[in-house]
C-alpha positions in Angstrom: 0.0 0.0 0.0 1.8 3.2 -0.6 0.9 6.6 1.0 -0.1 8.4 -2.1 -2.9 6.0 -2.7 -4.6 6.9 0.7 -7.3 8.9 0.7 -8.1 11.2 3.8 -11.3 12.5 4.8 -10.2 16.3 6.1 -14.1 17.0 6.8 -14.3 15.2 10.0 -11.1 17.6 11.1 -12.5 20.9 10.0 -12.3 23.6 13.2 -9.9 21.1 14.8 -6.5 21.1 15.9 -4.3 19.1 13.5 -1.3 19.0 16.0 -4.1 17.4 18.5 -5.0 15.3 15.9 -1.6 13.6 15.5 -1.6 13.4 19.0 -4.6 11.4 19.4 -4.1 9.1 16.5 -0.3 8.3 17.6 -1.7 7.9 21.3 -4.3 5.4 19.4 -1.6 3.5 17.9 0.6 3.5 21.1 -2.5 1.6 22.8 -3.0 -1.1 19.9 0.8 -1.9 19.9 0.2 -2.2 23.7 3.4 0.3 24.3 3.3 0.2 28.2 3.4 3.8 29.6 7.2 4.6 31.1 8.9 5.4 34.3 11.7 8.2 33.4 13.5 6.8 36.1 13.9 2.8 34.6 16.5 1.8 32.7 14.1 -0.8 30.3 12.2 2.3 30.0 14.7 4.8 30.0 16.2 2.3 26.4 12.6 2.5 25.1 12.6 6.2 24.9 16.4 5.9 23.4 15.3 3.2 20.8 12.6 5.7 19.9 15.3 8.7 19.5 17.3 6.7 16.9 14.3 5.7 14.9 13.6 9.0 14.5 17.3 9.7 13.3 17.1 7.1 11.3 14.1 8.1 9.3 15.6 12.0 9.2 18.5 9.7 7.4 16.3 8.0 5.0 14.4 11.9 4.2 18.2 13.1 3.4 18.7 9.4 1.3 15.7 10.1 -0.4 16.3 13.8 -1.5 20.1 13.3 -2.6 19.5 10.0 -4.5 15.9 10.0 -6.0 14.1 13.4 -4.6 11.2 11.2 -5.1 8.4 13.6 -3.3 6.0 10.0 -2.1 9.2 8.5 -0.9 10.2 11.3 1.0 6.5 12.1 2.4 6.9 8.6 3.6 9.7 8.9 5.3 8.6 12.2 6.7 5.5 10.2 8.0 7.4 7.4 9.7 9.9 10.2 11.1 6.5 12.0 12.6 5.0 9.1 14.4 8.2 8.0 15.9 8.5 11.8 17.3 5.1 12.3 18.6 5.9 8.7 19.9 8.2 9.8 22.1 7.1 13.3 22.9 3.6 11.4 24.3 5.7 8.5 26.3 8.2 11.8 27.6 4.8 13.4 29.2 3.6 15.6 26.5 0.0 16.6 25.4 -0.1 18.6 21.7 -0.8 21.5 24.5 3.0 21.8 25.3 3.3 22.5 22.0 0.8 24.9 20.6 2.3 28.3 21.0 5.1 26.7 18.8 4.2 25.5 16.2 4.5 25.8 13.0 7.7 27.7 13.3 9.2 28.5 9.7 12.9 29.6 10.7 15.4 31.2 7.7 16.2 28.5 4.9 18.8 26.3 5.9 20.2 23.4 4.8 18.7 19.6 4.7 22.4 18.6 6.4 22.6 21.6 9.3 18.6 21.3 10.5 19.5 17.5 10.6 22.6 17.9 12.3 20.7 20.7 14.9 17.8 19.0 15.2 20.1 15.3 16.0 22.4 17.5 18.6 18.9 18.5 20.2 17.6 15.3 20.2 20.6 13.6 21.5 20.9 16.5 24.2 17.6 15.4 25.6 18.2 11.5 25.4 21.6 12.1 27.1 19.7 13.1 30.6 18.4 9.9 31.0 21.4 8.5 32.7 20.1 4.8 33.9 21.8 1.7 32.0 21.2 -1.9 32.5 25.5 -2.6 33.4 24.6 0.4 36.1 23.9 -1.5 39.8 21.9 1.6 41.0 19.5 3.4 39.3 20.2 7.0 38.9 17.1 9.5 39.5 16.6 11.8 36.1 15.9 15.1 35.9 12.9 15.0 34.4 12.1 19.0 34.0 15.2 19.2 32.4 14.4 16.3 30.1 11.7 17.6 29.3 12.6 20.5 29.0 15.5 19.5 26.5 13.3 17.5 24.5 11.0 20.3 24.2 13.6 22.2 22.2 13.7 19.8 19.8 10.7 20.5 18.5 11.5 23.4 16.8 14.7 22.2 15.4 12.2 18.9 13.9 10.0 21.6 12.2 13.5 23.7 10.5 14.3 20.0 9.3 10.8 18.9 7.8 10.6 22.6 6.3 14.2 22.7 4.8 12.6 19.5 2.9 10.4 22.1 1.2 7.4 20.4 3.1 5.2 22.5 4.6 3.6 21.8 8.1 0.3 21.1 6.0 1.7 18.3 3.7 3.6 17.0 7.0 0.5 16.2 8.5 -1.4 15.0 5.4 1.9 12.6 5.4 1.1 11.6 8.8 -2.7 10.7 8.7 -1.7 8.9 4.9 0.6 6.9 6.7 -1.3 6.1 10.1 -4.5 4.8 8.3 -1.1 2.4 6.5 -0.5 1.5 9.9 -4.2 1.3 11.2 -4.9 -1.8 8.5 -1.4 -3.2 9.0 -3.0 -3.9 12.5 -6.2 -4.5 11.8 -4.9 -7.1 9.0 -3.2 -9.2 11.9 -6.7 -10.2 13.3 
């Protein structure tokens, strides 16, 4: 199934809040892969949010693959897509409501380039990850900062919107990417039944 072949009825989202749309539908998804809430304070959960933060890296990769080897425009909204759920992935299991984010978004900064909003946006990221301090080889469990994680992470979201934009996507098409992709995801579930 590829995401340009999804259809998306907009009608039932008219006078809502698109960020709080994400939000919902990526909370929907969390609950139907039975992703167990987490303790900031874990180590198991501490890796979860870490696994989560290089998923998203890796699908920022795959964006730059796709624009320096195909610039394939359904490639890279696909990517873009998969990048998005992994983020609001991990902003939901790190605390956040669509709320936290409101006031910021969307947040066109000057043009720069695919490689430096990557390269901000992954020092931002790992800035955030690199609070959580607890490791399984670790015989006592370290207690996190978790305003300053969060706090950390928060920045990042900025820095994500500089690297989706320097894509030439625009907040718009980033969503329509998202919902494409999460009714994808929505039958890939369903389809296991």
């Amino acid at each position: 199934m590829n995401i340009s072949e999804i259809k998306v009825d907009y009608s039932k989202y008219e006078g809502k809040n698109l960020l709080s749309v994400i939000f919902d539908k990526q909370r929907t998804l969390i609950d139907l892969y039975d992703v167990p809430s987490v303790d900031l304070d874990v180590p198991k959960d501490q890796q979860v949010l870490r696994v989560l933060a290089w998923s998203v890296i890796e699908e920022a990769a795959e964006a730059i693959d796709v624009i320096k080897t195909t610039n394939d425009s359904e490639h890279l909204k696909d990517e873009v897509a998969d990048l998005t759920h992994f983020f609001i992935e991990l902003l939901i299991l790190s605390g956040f409501t669509y709320q936290d984010f409101e006031s910021e978004l969307p947040v066109p900064r000057k043009q720069e380039s695919v490689e430096q909003t990557f390269t901000d946006f992954s020092v931002q990221l790992a800035l955030a990850i690199n609070v959580l301090k607890n490791r399984f080889w670790r015989k006592t469990n370290l207690k996190t900062d978790q305003n300053f994680y969060r706090t950390q992470l928060k920045l990042s979201i900025s820095l994500f919107l500089a690297f989706v934009f320097s894509l030439n996507l625009t907040f718009d098409e980033m969503i329509d990417s998202y919902l494409r992709k999460n009714e994808i995801n929505l039958f890939r579930i369903r389809s296991k039944y």
